[in-house]
N, C-alpha and C positions, 0 to 999 in steps of 0.2 A: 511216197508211202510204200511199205511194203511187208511181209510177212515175214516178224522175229521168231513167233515161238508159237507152239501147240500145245495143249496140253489137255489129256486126256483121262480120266476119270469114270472108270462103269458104265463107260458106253457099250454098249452092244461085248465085245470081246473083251475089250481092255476094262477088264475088272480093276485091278491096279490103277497107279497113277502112270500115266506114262508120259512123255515130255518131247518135244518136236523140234528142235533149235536149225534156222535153217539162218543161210547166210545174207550178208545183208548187199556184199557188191565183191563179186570174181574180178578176174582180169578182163573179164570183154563184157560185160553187164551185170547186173540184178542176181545172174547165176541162176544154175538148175543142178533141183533134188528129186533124187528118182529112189522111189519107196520100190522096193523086190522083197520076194519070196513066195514059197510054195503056196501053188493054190488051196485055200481054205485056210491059212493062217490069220487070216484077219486085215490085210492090205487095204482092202478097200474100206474098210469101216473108219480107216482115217480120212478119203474122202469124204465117206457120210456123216464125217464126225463137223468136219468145215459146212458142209452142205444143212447140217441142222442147228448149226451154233449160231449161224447165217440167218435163220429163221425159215426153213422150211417146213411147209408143216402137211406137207403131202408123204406120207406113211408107203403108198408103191411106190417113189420116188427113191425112198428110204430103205426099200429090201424090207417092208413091214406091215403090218395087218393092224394093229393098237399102238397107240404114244409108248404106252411101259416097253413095247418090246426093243425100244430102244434100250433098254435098261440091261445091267450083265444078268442073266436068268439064273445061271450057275452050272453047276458041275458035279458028278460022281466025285469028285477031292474039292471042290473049292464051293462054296454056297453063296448063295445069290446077295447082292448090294440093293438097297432103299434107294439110290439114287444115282441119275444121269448125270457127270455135270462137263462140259468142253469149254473152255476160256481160247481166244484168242488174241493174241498178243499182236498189236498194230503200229508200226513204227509213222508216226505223223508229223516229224520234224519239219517237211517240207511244208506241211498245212493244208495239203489234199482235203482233207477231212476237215469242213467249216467248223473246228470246236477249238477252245483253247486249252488241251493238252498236245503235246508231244509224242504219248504214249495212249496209244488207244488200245483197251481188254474190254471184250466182249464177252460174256458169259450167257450162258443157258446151260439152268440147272430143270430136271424132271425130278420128282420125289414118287416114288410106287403108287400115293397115294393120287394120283393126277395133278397134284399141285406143281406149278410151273414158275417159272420168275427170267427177266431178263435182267441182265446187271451190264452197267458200261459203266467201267473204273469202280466199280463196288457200290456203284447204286442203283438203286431198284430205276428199270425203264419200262415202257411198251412198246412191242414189235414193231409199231409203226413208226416211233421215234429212230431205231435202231435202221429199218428199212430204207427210210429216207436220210437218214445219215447215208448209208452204204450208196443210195443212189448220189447223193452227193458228190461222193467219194469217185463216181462211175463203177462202182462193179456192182455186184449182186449174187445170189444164194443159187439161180434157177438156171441162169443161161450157161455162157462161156466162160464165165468165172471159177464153175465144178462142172467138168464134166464126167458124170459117171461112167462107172463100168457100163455097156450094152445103149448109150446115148448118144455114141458118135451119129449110129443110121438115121436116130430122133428126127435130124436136122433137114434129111430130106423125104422119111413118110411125114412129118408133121404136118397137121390140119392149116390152114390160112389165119386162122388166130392163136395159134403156138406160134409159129412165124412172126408175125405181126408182134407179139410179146418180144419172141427175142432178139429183133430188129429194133424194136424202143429202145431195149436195154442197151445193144449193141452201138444205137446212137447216141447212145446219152441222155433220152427224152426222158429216162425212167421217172427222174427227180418231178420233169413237167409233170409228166404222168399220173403221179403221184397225187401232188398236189391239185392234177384235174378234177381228179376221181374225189379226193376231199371237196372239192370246191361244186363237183357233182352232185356229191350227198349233201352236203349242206342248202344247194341249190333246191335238190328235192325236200331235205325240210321245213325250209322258207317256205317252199310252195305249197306244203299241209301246213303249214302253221297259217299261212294267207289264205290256206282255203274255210281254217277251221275259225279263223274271222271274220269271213265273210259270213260263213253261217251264222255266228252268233249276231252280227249286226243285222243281218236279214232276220233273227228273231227279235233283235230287242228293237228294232226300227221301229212297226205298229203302235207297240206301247211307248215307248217315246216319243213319237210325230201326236198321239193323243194326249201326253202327259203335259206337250209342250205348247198345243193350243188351250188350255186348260189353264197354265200359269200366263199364256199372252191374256185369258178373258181378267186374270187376277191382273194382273198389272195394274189396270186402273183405281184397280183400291190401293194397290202398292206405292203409286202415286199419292193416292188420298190423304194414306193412313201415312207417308214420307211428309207430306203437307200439314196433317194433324200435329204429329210429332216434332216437327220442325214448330211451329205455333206454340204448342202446347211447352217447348223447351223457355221459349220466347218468355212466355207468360209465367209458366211456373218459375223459371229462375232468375227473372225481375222479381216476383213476389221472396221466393227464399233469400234474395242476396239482399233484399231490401228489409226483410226481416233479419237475417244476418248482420247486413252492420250496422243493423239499432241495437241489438244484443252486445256487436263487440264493439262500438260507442259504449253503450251502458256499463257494458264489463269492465272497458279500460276505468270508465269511471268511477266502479266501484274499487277497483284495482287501486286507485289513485287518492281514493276516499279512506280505505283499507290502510293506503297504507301513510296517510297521512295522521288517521288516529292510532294508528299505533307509534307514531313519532310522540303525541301529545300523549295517549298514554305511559310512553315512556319518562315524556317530561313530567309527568303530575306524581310518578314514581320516586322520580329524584326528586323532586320538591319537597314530597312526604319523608319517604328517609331522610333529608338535611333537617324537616319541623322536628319526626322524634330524635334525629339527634341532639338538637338544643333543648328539648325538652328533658331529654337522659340526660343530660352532662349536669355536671355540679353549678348547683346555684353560686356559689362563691362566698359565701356569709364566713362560712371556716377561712379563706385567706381573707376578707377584710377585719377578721375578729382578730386571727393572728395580726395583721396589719395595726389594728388600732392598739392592741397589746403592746408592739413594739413603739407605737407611737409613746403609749402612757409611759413606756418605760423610758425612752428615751427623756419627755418631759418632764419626769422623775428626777433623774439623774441630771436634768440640766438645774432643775431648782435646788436639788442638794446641793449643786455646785455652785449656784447662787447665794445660797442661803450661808455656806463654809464661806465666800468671796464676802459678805456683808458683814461677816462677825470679824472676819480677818480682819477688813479696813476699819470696822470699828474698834479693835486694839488696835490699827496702827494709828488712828485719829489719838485714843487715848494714847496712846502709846507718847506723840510727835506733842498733844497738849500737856501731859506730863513734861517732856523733853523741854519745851518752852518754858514751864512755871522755872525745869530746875536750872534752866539756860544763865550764866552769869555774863551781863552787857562787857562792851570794851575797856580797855585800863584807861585813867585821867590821861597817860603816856600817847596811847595811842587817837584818844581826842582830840590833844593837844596836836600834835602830829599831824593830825586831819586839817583840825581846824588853822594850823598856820599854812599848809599848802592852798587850802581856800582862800585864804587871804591873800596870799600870794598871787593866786588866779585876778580875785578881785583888784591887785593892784595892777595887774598886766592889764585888767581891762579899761581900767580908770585910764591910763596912762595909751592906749590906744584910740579912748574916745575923744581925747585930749589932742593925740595928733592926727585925727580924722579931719580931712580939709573939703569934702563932698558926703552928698547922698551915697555915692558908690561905693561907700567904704562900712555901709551900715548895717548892710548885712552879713559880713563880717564880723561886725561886733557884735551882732544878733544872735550869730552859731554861739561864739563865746560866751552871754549870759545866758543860754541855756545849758550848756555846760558846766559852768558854777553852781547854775539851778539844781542840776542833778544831781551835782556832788554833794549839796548842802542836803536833798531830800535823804539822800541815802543814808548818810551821818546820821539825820533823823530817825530814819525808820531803824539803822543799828541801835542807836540808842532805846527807843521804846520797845522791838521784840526782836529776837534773833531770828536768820535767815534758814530757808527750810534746808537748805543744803548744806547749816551747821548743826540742823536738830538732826541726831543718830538713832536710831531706833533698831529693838532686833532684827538680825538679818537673819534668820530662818524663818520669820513674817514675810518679809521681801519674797523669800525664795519661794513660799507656798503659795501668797498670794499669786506669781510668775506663771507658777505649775498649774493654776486654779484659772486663768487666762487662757491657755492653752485646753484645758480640759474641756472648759467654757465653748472654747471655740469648736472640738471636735464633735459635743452635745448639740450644737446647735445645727453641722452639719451633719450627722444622724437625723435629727428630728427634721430638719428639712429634707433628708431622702426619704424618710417614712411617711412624709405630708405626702411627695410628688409620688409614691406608689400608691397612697389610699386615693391621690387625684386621679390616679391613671385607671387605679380597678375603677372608679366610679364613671369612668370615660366607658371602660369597655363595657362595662354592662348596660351602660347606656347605648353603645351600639346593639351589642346581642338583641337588647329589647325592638331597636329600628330593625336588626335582620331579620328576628322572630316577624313582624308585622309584617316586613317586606313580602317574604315566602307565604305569609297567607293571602295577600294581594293576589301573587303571582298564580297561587292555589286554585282561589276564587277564579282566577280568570280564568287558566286553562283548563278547569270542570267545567265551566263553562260552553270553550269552543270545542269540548271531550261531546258533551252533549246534543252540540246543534249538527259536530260530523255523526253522531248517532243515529240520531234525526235523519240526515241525507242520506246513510249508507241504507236506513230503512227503507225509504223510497226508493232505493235506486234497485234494491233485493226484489221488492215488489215490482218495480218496471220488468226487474231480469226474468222471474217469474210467470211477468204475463208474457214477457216474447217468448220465452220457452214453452210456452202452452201454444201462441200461436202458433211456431215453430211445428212441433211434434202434428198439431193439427193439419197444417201444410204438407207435410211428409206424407203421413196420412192418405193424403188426396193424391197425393203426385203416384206414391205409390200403388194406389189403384187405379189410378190414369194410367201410371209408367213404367211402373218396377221400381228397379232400384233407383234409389235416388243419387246413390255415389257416383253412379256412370251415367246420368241422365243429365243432371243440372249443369249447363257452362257456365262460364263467370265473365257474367253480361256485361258489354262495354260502355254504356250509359242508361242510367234508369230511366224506366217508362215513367209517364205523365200519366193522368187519373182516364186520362181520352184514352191513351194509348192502350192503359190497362183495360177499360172497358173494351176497345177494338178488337181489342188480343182475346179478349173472354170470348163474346161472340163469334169469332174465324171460329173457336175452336167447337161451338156450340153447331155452328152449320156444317164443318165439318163432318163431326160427329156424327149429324143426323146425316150425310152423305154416306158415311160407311154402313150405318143401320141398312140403307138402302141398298148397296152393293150387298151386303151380305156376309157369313162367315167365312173363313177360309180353312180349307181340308189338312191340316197341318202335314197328316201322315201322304196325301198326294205330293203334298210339296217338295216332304222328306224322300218320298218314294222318287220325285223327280228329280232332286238332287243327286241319289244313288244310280240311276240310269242312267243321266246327264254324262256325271262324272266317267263313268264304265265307255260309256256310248262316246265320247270323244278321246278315249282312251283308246279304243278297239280303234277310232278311225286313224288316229296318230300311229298307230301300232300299223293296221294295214297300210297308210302310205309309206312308214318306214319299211313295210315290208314290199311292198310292188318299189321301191328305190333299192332296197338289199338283192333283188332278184334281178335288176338291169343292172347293178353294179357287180354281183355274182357271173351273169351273161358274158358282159364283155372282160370279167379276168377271163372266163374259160375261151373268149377268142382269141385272147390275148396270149393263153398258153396254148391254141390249136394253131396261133400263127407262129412261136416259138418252136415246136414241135414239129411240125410241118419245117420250119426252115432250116433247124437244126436236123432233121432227122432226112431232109434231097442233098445239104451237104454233106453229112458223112456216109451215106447212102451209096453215092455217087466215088466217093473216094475204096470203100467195100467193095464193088465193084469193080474196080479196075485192080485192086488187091488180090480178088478172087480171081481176074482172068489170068494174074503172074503168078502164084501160088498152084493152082493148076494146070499150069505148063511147066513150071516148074517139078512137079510129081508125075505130070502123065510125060512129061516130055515134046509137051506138045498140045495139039487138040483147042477148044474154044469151051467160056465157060461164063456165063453172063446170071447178072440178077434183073428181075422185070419184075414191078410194081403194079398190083392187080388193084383196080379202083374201083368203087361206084359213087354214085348221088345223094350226097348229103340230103336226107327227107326229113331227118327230126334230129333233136338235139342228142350226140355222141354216137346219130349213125348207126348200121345195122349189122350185125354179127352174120359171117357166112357158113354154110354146114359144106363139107367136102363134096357134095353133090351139085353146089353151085359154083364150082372153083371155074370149070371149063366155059361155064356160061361168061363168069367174071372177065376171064381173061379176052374173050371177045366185046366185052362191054367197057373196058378199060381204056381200051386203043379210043375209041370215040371221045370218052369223059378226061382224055390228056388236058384239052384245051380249056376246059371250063375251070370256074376259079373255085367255086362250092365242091369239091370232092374232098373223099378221104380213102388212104386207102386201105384194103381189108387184110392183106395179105401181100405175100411175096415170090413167085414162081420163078424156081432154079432151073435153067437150061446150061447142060453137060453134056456134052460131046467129046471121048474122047479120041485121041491122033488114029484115023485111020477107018473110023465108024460113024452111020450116021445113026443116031439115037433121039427118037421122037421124045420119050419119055422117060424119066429116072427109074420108072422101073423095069426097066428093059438092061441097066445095068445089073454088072457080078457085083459079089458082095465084095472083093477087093476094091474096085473103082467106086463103088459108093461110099465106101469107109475114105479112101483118099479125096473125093470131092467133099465131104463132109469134114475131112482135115484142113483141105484149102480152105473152104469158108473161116474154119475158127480162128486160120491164122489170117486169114484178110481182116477180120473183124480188130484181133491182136496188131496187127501191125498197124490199121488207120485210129483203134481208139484203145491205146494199152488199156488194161487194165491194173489194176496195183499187183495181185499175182493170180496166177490160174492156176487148177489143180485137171489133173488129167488122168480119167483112171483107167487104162489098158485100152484107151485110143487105138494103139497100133498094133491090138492084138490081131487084125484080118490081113495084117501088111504082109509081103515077102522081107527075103535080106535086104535086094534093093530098094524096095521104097521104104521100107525102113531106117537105110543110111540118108535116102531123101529127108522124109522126115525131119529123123535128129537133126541132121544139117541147117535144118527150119527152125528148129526149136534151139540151136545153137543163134541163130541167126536173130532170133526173136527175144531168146534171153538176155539182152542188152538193154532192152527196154521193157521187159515185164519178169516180174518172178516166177520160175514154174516151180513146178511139185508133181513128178508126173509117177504112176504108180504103173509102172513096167516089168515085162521079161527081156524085152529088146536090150541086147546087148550094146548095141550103138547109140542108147539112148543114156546106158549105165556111164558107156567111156567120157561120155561129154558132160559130164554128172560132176559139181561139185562137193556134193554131199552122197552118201549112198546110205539111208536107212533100210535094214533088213529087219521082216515081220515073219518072227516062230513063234509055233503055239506049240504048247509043251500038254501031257497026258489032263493035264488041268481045265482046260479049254481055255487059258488065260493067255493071251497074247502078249508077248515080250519083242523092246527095240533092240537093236544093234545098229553103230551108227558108226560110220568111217570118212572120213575125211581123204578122198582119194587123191590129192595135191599133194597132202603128207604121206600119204601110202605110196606114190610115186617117189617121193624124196627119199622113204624108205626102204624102197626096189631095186633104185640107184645105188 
């Protein structure tokens, strides 16, 4: 870590902005910027400007009387600024600083009006946050981190707890420290907050050791009245559930009864609508009248056709006995003709029977006289009347009688179809009339079973009725037995018997009169003891968490007095022998030691010493080496330099005190860098030579820590790889100049 940038703003002189760019690594370390110019221009207010950005808030520290006068006041040409504000710019690439940036800006702004603000990277923080960051970091605002103008001598008039401060710092402990002192005050508020409950429980103790034999005297009715209510659940909600499922028994039943006359209602509905449908619909007389219509007609026209058929064949009779009177028989020719082929037959036959020699032959001759026979009858009947198939008669007779057969015969098929439809209407009405009947049958019966589920749904209404009366009465009672009933009755896993129920009445009856006896109960006591109760182990959980937060608070701070302590003999120890090379180094010689002034831990964080007990200390110290309970109070510098024996630092010049006072801060720099220091006119008591010493140191040191040292020393300037110059012009406003003496040398050249 180290120090990029400055930047200044209406601090004290630097009305203006002004800007600090210092290097980040030279050729031999870290590098060193040395701030010059004339006295009164304003040089050192860049120190004070790191020193309050840092968080000091000690105002003589600061060259100041009030917070604002840190602020530009103004000037005959230039008029005064509302605000303070210094930002520093922290390189944390390496991680020095526990936060996850890179870049660390610290700001502190002052407003005229006292208002204040700390910002890290542009957000609002508090000093304390910002503080232990920096101790984290190992530096700080107070010690050897800024050393101001006229602080070098500080190091060695300082009291035994400036010391002791800047010895923490100087070891690292600061961060412990820190965090002690938190872990202090919070210890100290644990211990009022466990004191301010003890008292409370020391008040409310009396009235709750009294509240709380008062409810052990109730218990026993609590018991009673737990007993009653158990019983009393017993008994009421065998009676309700046993009244309950008679009702939804009954209910289903009516449910079932419900809704089985509404099936038959429904049937007795369709039954009715199908009667007046038959009843509406056409009697049918209009088609059997058409019907028999078509019959008559029919029968009509077959007797016309009869009656035309009967006259017809009666001219064909006359017609055919005409045809016979006028018929003229065969000619004598054709007689003749006959009768000699008959004779001829008769002689075949004669002449056959003749040579007939058996029976076998006689039937034979049998066929042949009947075939004479027939010839001969035939002859006869030609003779007496001609044959019908020679009598002729009109044939357009023929032909209508033909036409009148056929007529005949389609009449007769008409009249037979208009018979089998008057047969058929007379079929269907004959059903109609068995359906009619049927649906009053049906009618009859189902008003019937309409009426008897009428019947049942009545009774079952009047059962529903009276369990809903006992019901409501039941409630009734429970409810001034019990309350509510919806949270009261469980759902009994088998019902009571008539014993049982009687048993169950009585428990509750003796009960009862048990509670009479015990008495009422104070409800607002009970309540009252509930709320003291509750409070009263409240406060005691609170106090034992609080006596466990005060032994767990105890041992972190031994925890950090053993940290501190260990951390703070070994870099102690390493300071020391830094200081004795550092001081021989300057004086050239000479001896130069730190000793550690202790006393007796007697109470918790130890006793603060006033300057008048320093000499007592230092002879009480030597003894309390050995023991393990010390702490120490302070730090006593023995300086001797080459040549001189020196009891006391203040028997040194102000030269030799200035250079032991230089040693110390470079032993501290050399065993515990710091990220960078700032040094404001440190060597102003020096001569030439110890001021070549010096810078030679601060050459020597700037490899491992950054300075910024605000000088006249010339030798301080050479070794400089920056050299900012501070003028102030008729304005009172402080202006930089900045040169780069690496390029001013490459320049020279």
């Amino acid at each position: 870590m180290y120090l990029q940038k400055l930047e200044i703003q209406g601090f004290k002189s630097f009305a203006t902005r002004a800007i600090l760019e210092f290097p980040s690594q030279t050729g031999t370390g870290k590098g060193l910027t040395s701030v010059v110019g004339p006295n009164g221009s304003g040089k050192s207010n860049i120190s004070d400007a790191i020193r309050w950005v840092l968080g000091e808030q000690s105002m003589k520290t600061l060259r100041g009387k009030k917070s604002e006068d840190v602020i530009f006041y103004g000037s005959d040409k230039k008029s005064r600024v509302g605000m303070a504000e210094v930002s520093l710019y922290l390189n944390n690439e390496d991680g020095q600083a526990p936060i996850d940036y890179s870049e660390l800006v610290i700001t502190r702004r002052l407003y005229r009006d006292g208002e204040s603000e700390y910002l890290l990277n542009k957000n609002k923080v508090r000093l304390t946050d910002i503080q232990l960051l920096l101790a984290k970091a190992n530096f700080g605002q107070r010690t050897y981190s800024v050393i101001g103008q006229g602080m070098v001598d500080h190091f060695l008039v300082a009291s035994q707890a400036e010391r002791k401060e800047f010895f923490d710092e100087a070891a690292g402990v600061k961060e412990y420290q820190i965090k002690k002192n938190q872990t202090i005050n919070t210890l100290e508020r644990t211990r009022e907050n466990l004191s301010q409950t003890e008292i409370t429980l020391n008040e409310l103790g009396p009235r709750y050791r009294s509240l709380n034999r008062m409810i052990k005297r109730l218990e026993q009715r609590g018991e009673v009245e737990k007993e009653l209510r158990a019983s009393q659940l017993r008994y009421y909600g065998a009676l309700y559930h046993e009244i309950e499922g008679q009702w939804q028994a009954h209910h289903q039943r009516f449910q079932e009864l419900s809704s089985r006359f509404k099936i038959q209602d429904l049937g007795i509905k369709e039954i009715q609508k199908a009667l007046d449908g038959l009843e509406q619909a056409d009697s049918g007389q209009e088609a059997f009248d058409l019907l028999q219509q078509q019959f008559n007609t029919a029968l009509e026209t077959k007797n016309k056709l009869r009656e035309e058929q009967l006259r017809l064949q009666s001219e064909m009779n006359l017609a055919r006995q005409q045809a016979k009177r006028d018929f003229i028989p065969m000619s004598a020719k054709e007689m003749a003709t006959e009768l000699e082929t008959i004779l001829g037959l008769h002689d075949e036959l004669h002449g056959h029977i003749s040579a007939a020699k058996d029976i076998s032959a006689f039937s034979t001759l049998k066929s042949q006289v009947a075939v004479l026979i027939d010839r001969l009858k035939t002859l006869l009947k030609k003779v007496k009347e001609p044959d019908e198939t020679e009598v002729v008669v009109d044939a357009s007779l023929e032909k209508r009688l033909g036409a009148l057969d056929g007529e005949l015969a389609a009449a007769d098929k008409s009249l037979s179809a208009v018979r089998q439809q008057i047969a058929d209407f007379n079929k269907s009405q004959a059903a109609k009339k068995g359906e009619f009947f049927d649906l009053q049958r049906k009618f009859s019966a189902k008003q019937s079973e309409l009426n008897e589920l009428s019947i049942k749904i009545n009774d079952v209404k009047i059962e529903l009725a009276k369990l809903e009366t006992k019901k409501e009465d039941l409630v009734a009672e429970i409810g001034r037995e019990m309350g509510d009933i919806k949270s009261q009755i469980p759902n009994p896993k088998s019902q009571m018997s008539d014993e049982e129920r009687k048993n169950a009445y009585d428990t509750i009856q003796k009960l009862k009169k048990q509670m009479e006896l015990i008495g009422g109960v104070d409800e607002e006591s009970v309540k009252e003891f509930d709320e003291i109760k509750e409070r009263y182990e409240f406060l005691q959980t609170q106090y034992d968490d609080l006596i466990k937060a005060i032994g767990t608070l105890e041992e972190i701070i031994k925890k950090l007095d053993s940290e501190i302590h260990e951390r703070f003999d070994k870099t102690f120890k390493e300071i020391n022998e830094k200081f004795g090379e550092y001081f021989k180094k300057l004086f050239g010689g000479g001896r130069a030691t730190l000793e550690k002034l202790m006393f007796e831990v007697k109470e918790e964080g130890g006793d603060v010493l006033d300057e008048d007990e320093e000499e007592e200390l230092k002879v009480e110290s030597k003894k309390l080496k050995g023991k393990k309970e010390y702490q120490y109070g302070g730090v006593d510098i023995v300086a001797v330099p080459p040549g001189k024996k020196i009891s006391s630092l203040n028997t040194l010049s102000g030269g030799e005190r200035a250079m032991t006072s230089i040693a110390l801060i470079c032993a501290i720099i050399a065993s515990n860098p710091s990220p960078f220091v700032v040094l404001d006119e440190v060597d102003a008591a020096l001569d030439e030579a110890n001021s070549e010493r010096y810078a030679a140191i601060l050459e020597e040191l700037s490899g491992h820590t950054q300075f910024i040292v605000v000088t006249h020393n010339r030798a301080s300037m050479r070794r400089s790889a920056v050299l900012y110059g501070v003028t102030m012009g008729d304005d009172g406003v402080s202006k930089l100049l900045s040169v780069k003496l690496e390029e001013g040398e490459r320049w020279a050249k």
